[in-house]
N, C-alpha and C positions, 0 to 999 in steps of 0.2 A: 325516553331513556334508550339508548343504544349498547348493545353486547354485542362485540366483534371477538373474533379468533383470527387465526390463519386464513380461514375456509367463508365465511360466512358473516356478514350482520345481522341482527335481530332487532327492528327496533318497534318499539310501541307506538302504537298508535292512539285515536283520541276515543276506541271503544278499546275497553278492557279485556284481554285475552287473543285480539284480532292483532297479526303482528306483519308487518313488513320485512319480510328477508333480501339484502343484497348478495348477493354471491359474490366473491373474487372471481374478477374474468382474466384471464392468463391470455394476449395476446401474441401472435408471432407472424410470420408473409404466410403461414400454412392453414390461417385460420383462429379459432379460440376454444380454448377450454375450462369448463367451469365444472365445480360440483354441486350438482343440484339440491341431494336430500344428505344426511349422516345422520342416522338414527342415535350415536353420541351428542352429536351435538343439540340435538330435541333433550334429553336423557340430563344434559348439565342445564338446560332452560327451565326445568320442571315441566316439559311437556313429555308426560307418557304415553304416547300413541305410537300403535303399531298400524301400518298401515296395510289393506286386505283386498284393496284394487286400484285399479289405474286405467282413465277414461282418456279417449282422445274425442276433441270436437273441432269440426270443419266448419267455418262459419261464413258467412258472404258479408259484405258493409252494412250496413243499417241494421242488422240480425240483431235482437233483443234476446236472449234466454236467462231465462227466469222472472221470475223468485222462487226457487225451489228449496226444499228440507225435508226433512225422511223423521216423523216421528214416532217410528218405527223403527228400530235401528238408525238412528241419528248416528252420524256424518261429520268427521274434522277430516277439510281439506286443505290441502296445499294447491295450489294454484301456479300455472307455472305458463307465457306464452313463448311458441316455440318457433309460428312466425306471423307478423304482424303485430299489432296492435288492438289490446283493450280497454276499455273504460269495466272493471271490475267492482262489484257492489256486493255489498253484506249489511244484514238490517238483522238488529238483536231480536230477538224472541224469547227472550228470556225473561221471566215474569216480574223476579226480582231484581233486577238488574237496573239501576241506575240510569243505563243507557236503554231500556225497553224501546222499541221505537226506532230509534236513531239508524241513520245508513248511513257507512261509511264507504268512501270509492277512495280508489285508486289505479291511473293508468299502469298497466302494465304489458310489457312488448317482446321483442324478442333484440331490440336497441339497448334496452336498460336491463332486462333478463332478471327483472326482481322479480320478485313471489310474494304471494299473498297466504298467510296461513288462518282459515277461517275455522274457530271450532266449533262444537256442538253447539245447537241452541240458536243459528242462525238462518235468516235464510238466504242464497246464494243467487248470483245474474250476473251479467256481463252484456254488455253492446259493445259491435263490432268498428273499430272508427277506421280500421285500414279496409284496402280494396277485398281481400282474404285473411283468414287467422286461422290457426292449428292454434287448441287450449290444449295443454297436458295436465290431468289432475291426478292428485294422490285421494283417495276416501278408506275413512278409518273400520267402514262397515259393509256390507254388501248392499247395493242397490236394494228395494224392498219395494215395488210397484203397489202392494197396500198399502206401506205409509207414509206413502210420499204425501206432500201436501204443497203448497203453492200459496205466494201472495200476490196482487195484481201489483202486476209494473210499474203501474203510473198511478197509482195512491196517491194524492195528494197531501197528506200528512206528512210524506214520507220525504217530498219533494226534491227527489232523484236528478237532476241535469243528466240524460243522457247521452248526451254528446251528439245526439245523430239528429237530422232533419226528417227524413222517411224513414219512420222504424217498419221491421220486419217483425212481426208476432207471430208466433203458432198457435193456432185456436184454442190450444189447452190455457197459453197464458192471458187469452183474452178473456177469460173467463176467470181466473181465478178470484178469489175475495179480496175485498182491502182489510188493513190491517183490526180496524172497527168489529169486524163481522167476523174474523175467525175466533171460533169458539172454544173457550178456553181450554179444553181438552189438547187441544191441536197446537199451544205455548207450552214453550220448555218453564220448568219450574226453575 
């Protein structure tokens, strides 16, 4: 289902609550302009989220990061690329959830300048398929280095296409658990 304005589409996708934003891109010989967030128009979707930071990540080709989630001040993000190209990924962690399990992706660039809106309960990754990417993210809580927590990348269960040939990991993600083995504590209810 799709909900357009002036400014924005909203549409759903095949996990419950995870939504695909296109934006109106206003082009001219001077360049393009869009608007990225409108705290209204979250407000008429029934998303109430204020949002309390804003990340930038630099990333090189093949770069993997994540599966990350904060169950400690848990996290609704927006997702936004600013240049390049991503393959962006969200897998439910939500206990009751119909979709438990399930990862959803989708490419998003700085070509097609859609967004991804990931809320609570999830946990979050991205691999890099251009030469370089700048992410720009909105999070609805403050980082929490205690509760952060991590799922392993390449879970099998989970069966992710990454897009990339040589992935890049960071030792924190080669390690983290599959989805099996993290303990119940650590899933959203």
């Amino acid at each position: 289902m799709k909900f357009k304005n002036e400014y924005m589409e909203f549409e759903k996708t095949e996990i419950e609550d995870v939504l695909l934003l296109k934006p109106d891109i206003f082009k001219d010989k001077r360049g393009i302009f869009l608007e990225s967030y409108r705290k209204s128009l979250f407000r008429e979707r029934g998303l109430k989220v204020d949002f309390v930071q804003d990340n930038i990540s630099s990333s090189k080709k093949g770069a993997i990061r994540g599966l990350h989630y904060q169950i400690d001040n848990p996290q609704d993000k927006l997702i936004m690329v600013m240049q390049g190209e991503i393959l962006d990924v969200a897998v439910d962690l939500r206990k009751s959830s119909s979709t438990f399990g399930r990862a959803i992706t989708r490419i998003i660039s700085e070509n097609n300048r859609h967004q991804l809106f990931i809320p609570k309960g999830f946990a979050h990754g991205f691999s890099v398929l251009s030469d370089e990417t700048l992410v720009y993210y909105k999070c609805s809580d403050y980082y929490n280095p205690y509760g952060e927590r991590g799922l392993f990348w390449n879970d099998s269960l989970l069966n992710i296409d990454w897009k990339v040939n040589e992935p890049v990991i960071s030792e924190k993600d080669k390690h983290q658990p599959e989805l099996a083995d993290i303990p119940e504590e650590d899933l959203f209810d």
